[in-house]
PAPA-512527 format. One record per residue (C-alpha): residue in three letters; x, y, z. Coordinates in nm, 4 decimals, m for minus. Layout:
N
residu = Ala	c1 = X	c2 = Y	c3 = Z $
...
END
This chain:
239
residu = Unk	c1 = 9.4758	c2 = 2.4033	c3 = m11.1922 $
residu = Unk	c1 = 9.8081	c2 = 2.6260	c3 = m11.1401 $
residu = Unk	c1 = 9.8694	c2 = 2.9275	c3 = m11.3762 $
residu = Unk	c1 = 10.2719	c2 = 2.9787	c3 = m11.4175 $
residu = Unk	c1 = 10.2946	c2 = 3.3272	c3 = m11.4824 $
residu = Unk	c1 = 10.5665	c2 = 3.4782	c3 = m11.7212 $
residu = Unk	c1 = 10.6382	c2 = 3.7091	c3 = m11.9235 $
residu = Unk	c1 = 10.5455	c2 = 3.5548	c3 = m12.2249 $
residu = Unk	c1 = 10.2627	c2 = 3.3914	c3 = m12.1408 $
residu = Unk	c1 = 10.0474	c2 = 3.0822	c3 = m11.8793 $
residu = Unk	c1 = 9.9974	c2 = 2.7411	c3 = m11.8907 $
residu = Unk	c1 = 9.7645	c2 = 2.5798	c3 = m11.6572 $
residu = Unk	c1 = 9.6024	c2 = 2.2373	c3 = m11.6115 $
residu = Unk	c1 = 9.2211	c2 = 2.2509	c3 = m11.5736 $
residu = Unk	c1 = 9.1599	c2 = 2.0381	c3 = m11.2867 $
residu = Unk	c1 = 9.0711	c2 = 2.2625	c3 = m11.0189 $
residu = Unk	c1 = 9.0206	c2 = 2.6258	c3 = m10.9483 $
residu = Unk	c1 = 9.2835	c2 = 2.9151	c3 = m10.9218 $
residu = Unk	c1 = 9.2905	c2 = 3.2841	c3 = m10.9136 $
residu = Unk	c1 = 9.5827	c2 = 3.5601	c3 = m11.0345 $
residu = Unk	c1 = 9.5461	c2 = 3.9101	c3 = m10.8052 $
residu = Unk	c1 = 9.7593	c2 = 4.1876	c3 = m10.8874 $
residu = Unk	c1 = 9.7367	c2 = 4.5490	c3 = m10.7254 $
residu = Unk	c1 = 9.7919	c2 = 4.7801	c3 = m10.9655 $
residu = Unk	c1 = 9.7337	c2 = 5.1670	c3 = m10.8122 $
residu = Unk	c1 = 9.9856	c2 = 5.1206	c3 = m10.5039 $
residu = Unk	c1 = 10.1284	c2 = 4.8139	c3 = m10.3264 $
residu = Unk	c1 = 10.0170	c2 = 4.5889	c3 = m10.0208 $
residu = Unk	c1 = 10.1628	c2 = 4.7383	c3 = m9.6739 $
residu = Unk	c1 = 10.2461	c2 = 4.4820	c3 = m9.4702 $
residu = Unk	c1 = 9.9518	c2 = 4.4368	c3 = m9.2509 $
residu = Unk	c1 = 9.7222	c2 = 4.3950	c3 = m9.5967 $
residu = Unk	c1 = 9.9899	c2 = 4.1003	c3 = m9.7155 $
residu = Unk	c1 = 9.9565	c2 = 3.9994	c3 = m9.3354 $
residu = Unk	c1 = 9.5550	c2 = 3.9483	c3 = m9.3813 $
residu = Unk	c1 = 9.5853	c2 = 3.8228	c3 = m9.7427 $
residu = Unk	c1 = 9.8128	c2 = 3.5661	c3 = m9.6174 $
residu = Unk	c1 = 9.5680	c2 = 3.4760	c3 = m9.3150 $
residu = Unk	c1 = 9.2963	c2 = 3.3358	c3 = m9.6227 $
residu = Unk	c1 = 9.5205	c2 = 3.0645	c3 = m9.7224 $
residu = Unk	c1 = 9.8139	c2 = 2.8513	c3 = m9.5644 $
residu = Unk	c1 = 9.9559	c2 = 2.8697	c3 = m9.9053 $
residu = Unk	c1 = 9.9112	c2 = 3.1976	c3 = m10.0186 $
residu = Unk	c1 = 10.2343	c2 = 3.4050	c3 = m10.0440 $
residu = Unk	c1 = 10.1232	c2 = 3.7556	c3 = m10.1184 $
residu = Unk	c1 = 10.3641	c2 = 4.0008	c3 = m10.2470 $
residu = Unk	c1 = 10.3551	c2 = 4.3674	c3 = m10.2263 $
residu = Unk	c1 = 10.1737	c2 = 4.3176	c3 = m10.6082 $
residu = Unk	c1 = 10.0284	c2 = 4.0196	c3 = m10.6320 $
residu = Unk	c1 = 9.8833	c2 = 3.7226	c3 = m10.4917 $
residu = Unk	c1 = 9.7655	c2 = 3.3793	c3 = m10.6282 $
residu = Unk	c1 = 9.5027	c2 = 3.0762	c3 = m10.5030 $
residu = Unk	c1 = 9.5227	c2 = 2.7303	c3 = m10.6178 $
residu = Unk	c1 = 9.1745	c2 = 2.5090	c3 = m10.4716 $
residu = Unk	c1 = 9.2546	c2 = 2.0941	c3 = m10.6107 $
residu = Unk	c1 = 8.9225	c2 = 1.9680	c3 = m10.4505 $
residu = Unk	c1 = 8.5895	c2 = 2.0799	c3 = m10.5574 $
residu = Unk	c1 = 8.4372	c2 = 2.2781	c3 = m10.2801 $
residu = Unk	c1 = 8.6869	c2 = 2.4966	c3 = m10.1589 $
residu = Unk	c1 = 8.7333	c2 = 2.8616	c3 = m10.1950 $
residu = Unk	c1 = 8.8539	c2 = 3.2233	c3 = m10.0908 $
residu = Unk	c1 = 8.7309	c2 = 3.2408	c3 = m9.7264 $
residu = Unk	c1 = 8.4764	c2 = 3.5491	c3 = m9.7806 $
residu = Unk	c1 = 8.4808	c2 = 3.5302	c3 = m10.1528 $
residu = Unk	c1 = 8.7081	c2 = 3.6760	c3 = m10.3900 $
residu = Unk	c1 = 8.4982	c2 = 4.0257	c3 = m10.3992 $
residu = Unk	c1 = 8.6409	c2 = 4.1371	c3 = m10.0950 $
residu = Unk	c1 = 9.0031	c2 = 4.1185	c3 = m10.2010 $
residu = Unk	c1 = 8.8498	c2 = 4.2979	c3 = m10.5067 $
residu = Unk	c1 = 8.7269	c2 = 4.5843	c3 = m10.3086 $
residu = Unk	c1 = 8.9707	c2 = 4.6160	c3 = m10.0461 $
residu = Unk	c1 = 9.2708	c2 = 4.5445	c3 = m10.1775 $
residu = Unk	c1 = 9.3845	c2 = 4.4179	c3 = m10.5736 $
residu = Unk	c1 = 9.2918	c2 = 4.5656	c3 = m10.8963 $
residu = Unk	c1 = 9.2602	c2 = 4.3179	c3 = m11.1388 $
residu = Unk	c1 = 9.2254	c2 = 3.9508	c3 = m11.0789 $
residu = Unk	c1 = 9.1646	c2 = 3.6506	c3 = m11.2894 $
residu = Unk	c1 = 9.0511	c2 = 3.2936	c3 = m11.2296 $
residu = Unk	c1 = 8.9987	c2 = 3.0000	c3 = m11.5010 $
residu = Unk	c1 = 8.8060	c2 = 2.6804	c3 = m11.3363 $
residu = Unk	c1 = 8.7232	c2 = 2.4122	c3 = m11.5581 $
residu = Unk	c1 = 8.7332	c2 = 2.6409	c3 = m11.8754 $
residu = Unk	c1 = 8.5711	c2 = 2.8921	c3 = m11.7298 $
residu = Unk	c1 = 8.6631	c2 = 3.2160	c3 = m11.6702 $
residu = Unk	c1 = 8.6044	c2 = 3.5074	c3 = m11.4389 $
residu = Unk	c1 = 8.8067	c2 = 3.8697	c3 = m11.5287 $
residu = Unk	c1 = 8.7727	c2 = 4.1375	c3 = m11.2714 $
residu = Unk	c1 = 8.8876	c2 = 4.4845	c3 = m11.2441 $
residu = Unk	c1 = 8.8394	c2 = 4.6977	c3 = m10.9941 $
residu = Unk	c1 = 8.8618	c2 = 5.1176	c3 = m10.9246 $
residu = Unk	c1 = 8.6929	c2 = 5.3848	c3 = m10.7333 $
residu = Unk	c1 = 8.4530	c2 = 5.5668	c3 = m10.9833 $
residu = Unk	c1 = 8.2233	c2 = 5.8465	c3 = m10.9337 $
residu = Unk	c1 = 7.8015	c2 = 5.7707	c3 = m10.9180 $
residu = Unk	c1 = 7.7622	c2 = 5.9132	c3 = m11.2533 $
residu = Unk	c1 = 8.0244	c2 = 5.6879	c3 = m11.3744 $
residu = Unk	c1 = 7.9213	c2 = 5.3597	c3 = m11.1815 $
residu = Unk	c1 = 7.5870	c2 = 5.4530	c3 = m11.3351 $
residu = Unk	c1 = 7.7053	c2 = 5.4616	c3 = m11.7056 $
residu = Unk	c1 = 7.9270	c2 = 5.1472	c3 = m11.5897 $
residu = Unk	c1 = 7.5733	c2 = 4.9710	c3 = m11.5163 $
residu = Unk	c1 = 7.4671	c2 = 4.9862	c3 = m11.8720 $
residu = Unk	c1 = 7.6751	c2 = 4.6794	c3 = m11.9071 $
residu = Unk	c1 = 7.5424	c2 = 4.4932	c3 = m11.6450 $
residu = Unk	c1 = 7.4393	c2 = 4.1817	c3 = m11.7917 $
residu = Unk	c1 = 7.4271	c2 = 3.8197	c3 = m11.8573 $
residu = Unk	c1 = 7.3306	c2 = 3.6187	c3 = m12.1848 $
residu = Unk	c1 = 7.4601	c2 = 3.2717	c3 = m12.3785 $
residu = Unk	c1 = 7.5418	c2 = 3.0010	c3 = m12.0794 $
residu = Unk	c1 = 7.5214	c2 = 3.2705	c3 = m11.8417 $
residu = Unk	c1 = 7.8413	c2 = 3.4464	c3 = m11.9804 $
residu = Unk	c1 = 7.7890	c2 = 3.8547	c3 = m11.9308 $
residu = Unk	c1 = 7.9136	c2 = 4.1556	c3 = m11.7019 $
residu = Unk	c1 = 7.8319	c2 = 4.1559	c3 = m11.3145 $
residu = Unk	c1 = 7.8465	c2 = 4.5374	c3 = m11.1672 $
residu = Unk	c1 = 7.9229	c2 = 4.5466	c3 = m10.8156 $
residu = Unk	c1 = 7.9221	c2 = 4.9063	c3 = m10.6476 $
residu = Unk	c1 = 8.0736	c2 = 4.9488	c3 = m10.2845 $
residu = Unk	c1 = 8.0592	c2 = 5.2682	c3 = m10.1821 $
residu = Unk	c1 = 8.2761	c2 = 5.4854	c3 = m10.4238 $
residu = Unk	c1 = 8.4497	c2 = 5.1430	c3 = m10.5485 $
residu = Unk	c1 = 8.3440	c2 = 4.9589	c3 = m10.8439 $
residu = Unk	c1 = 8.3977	c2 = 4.5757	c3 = m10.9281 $
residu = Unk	c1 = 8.3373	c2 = 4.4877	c3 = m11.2921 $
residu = Unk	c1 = 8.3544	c2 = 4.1166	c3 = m11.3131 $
residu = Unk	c1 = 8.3656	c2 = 3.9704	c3 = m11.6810 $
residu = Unk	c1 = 8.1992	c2 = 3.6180	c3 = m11.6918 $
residu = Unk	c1 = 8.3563	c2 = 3.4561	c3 = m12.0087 $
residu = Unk	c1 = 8.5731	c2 = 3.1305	c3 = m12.2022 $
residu = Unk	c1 = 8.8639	c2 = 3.2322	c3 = m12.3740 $
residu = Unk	c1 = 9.0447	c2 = 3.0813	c3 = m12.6882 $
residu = Unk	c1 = 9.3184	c2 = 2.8669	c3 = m12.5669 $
residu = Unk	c1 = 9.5485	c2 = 2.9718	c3 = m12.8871 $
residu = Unk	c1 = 9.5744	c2 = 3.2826	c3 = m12.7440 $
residu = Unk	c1 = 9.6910	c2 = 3.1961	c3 = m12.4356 $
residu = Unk	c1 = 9.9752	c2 = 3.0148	c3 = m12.5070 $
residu = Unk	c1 = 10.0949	c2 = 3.2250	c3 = m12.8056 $
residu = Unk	c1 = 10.4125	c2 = 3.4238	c3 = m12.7312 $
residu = Unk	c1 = 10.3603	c2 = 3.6051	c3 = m13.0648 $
residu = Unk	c1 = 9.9813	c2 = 3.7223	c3 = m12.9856 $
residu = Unk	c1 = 10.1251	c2 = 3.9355	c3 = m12.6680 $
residu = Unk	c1 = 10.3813	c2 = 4.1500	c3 = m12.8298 $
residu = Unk	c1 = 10.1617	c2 = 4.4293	c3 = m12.8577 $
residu = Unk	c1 = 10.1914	c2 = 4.4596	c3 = m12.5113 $
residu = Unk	c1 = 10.5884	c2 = 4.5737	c3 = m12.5046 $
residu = Unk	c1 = 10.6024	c2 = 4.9308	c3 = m12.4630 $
residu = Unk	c1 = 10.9037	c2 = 5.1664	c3 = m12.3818 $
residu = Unk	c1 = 10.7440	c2 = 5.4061	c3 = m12.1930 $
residu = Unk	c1 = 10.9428	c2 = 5.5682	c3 = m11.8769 $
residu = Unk	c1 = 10.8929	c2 = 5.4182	c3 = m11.5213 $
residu = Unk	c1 = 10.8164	c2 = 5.7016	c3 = m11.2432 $
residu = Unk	c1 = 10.8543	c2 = 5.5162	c3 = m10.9010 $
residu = Unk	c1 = 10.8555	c2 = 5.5647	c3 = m10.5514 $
residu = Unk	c1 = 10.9595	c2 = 5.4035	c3 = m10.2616 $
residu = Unk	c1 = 10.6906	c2 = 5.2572	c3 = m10.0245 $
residu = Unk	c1 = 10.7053	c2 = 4.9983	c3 = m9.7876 $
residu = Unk	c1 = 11.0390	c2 = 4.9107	c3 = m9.9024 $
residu = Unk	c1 = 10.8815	c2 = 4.8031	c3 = m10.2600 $
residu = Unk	c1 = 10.8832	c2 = 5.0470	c3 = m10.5834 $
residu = Unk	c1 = 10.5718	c2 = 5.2149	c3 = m10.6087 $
residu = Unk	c1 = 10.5207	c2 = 5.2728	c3 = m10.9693 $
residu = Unk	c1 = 10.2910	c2 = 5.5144	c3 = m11.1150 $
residu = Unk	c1 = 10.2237	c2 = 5.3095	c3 = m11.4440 $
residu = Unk	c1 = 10.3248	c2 = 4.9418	c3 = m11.3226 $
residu = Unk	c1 = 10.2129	c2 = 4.7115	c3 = m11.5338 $
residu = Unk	c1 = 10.2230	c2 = 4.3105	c3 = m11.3973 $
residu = Unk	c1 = 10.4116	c2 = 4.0889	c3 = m11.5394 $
residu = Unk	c1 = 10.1324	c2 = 3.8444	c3 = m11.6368 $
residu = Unk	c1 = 10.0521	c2 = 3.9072	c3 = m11.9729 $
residu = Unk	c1 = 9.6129	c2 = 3.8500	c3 = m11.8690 $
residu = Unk	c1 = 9.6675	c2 = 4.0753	c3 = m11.6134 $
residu = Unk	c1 = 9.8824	c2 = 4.2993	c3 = m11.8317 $
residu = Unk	c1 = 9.5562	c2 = 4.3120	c3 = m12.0978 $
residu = Unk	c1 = 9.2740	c2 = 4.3757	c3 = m11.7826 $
residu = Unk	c1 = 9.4918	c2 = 4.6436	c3 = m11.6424 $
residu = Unk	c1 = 9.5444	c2 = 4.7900	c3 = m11.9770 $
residu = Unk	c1 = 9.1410	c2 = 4.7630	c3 = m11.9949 $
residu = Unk	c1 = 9.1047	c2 = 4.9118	c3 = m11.6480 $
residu = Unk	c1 = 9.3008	c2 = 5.2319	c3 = m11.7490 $
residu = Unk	c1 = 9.0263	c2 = 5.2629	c3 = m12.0177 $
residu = Unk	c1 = 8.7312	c2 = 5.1631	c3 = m11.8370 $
residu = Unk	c1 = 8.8595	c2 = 5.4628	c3 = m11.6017 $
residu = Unk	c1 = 8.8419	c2 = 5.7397	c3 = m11.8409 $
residu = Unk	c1 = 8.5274	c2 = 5.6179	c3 = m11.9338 $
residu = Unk	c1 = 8.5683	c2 = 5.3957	c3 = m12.2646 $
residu = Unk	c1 = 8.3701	c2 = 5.1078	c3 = m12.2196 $
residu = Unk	c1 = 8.4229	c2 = 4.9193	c3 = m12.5893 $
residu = Unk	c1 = 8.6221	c2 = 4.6544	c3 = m12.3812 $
residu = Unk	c1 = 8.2780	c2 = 4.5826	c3 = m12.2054 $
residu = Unk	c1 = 8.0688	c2 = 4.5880	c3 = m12.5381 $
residu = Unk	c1 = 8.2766	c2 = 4.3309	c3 = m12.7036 $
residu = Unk	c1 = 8.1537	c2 = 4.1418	c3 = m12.3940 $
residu = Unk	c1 = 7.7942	c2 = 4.2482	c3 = m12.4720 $
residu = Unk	c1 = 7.8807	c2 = 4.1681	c3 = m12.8949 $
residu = Unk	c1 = 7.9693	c2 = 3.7984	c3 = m12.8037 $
residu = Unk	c1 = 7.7359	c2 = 3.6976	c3 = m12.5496 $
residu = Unk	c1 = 7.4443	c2 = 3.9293	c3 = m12.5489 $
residu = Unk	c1 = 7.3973	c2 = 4.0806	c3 = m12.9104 $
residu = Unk	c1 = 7.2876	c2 = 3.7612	c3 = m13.0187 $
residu = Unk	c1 = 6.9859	c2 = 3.6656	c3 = m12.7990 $
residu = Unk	c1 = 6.8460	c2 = 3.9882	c3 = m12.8474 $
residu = Unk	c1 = 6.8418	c2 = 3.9175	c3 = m13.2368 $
residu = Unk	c1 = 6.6898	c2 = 3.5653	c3 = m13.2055 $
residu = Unk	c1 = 6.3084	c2 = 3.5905	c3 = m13.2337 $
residu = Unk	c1 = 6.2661	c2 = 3.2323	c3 = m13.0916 $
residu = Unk	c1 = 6.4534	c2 = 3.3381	c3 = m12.7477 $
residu = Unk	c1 = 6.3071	c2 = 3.7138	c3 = m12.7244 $
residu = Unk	c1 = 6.0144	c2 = 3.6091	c3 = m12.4868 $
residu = Unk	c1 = 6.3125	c2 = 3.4174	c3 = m12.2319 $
residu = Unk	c1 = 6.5067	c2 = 3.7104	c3 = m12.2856 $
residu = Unk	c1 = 6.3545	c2 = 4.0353	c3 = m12.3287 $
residu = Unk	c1 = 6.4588	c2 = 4.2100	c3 = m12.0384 $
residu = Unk	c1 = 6.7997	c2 = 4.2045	c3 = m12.2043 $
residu = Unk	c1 = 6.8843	c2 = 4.5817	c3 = m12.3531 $
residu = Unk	c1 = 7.1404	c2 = 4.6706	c3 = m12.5724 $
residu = Unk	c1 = 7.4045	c2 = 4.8980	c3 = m12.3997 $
residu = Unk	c1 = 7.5178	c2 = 5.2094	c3 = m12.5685 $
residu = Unk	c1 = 7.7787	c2 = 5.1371	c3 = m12.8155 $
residu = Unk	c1 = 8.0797	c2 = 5.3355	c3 = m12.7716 $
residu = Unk	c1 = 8.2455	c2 = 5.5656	c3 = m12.9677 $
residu = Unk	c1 = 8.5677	c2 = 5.3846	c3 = m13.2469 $
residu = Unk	c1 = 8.8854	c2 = 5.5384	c3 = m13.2102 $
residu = Unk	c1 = 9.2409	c2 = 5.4422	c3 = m13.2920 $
residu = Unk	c1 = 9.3838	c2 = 5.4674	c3 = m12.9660 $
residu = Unk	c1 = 9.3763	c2 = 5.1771	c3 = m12.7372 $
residu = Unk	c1 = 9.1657	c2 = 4.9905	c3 = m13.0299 $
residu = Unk	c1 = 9.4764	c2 = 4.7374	c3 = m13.0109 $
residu = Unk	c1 = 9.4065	c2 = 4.6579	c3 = m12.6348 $
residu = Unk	c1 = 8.9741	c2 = 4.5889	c3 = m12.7265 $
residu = Unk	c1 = 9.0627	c2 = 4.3837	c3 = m13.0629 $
residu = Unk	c1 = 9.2977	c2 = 4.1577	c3 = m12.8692 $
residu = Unk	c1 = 9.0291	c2 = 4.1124	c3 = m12.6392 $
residu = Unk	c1 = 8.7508	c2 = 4.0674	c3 = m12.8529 $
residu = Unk	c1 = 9.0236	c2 = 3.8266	c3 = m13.0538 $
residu = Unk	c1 = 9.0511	c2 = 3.6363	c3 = m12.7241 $
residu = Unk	c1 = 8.6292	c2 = 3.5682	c3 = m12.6327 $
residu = Unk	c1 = 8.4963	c2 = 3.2011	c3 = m12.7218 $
residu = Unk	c1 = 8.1787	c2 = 3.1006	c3 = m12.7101 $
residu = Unk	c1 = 8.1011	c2 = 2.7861	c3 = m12.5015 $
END
């Protein structure tokens, strides 16, 4: 599979396996492109972003893609046959990798939330299908445009913006998720928990398979940044 990335949205073929990094907090140096190039003959890493196209069944990121997670991108996605894996990564406190582990789960097909602590950095990984519409709609990504004012910096000869945003409308939505999942708003992660945990919990004929499953705490509503959790929840399928 190859996602084209634009701004107004991807297209990809579904016959193999590919991944979408961007870092979003500060750019790759040099020597970090220089080692993110060193996984793959054909990766071309930018100072922002990086991508991984596998056509044969088999083949992967040497070392997994959890170490570029923790060491160098933010957000990442990668769709193989249908399937897809979000991540989104930051350094958090213990008492908020702790509330983050609420979430930690995995229901319907195996679909659910994977916490992954490393030291003070945190990897939530988002096991999930998405609607295709969705994807491919121009018009369902225009809640994205913003005019906000870019602060930047120079830094290894690359602007080093203070609220970039990638171009990649997926990434775009995770970062946008990120930024909430950092001030500690999870209701991006129990959407996650509504569509592919909620229900085995409530079916009496799977509650012996499944009781270890637990609710996690449902957030709090509010108005801001509900546009950036509806458009996710919009986007979840069920296999």
């Amino acid at each position: 599979m190859k996602i084209i990335s634009i701004r107004n949205g991807f297209a990809s073929d579904h016959s193999s396996t590919s991944y979408e990094f961007a870092a979003v907090d500060k750019p790759l140096g040099k020597e970090a492109r220089r080692a993110v190039a060193g996984l793959s003959s054909r990766a071309r890493p930018t100072p922002r972003t990086v991508s991984f196209v596998y056509n044969v069944d088999g083949y992967d990121i040497p070392g997994g893609w959890e170490a570029l997670m923790r060491d160098y991108y933010d957000v990442m996605y990668s769709e193989s046959y249908d399937w897809w894996l979000l991540a989104i990564a930051f350094n958090a406190s213990p008492e908020r990798q702790a509330e983050l582990q609420q979430y930690d789960f995995r229901g319907k097909e195996d679909l659910g939330i994977d916490i992954a602590c490393y030291g003070e950095r945190v990897v939530v990984a988002i096991h999930c299908r998405l609607k295709g519409d969705y994807l491919g709609s121009d018009d369902d990504w225009d809640f994205m445009e913003d005019d906000d004012a870019e602060t930047a910096d120079e830094v290894d000869g690359e602007t080093d913006r203070t609220d970039y945003e990638p171009n990649d409308p997926l990434l775009a939505l995770l970062t946008r998720i990120r930024h909430q999942l950092m001030e500690g708003d999870y209701r991006a992660l129990y959407a996650v928990w509504e569509e592919y945990g909620q229900a085995l919990v409530e079916d009496v004929d799977a509650a012996d398979e499944d009781e270890w499953l637990t609710a996690p705490p449902e957030p709090a509503r509010s108005k801001a940044g509900a546009a950036v959790v509806d458009k996710f929840r919009e986007m979840l399928d069920l296999p």
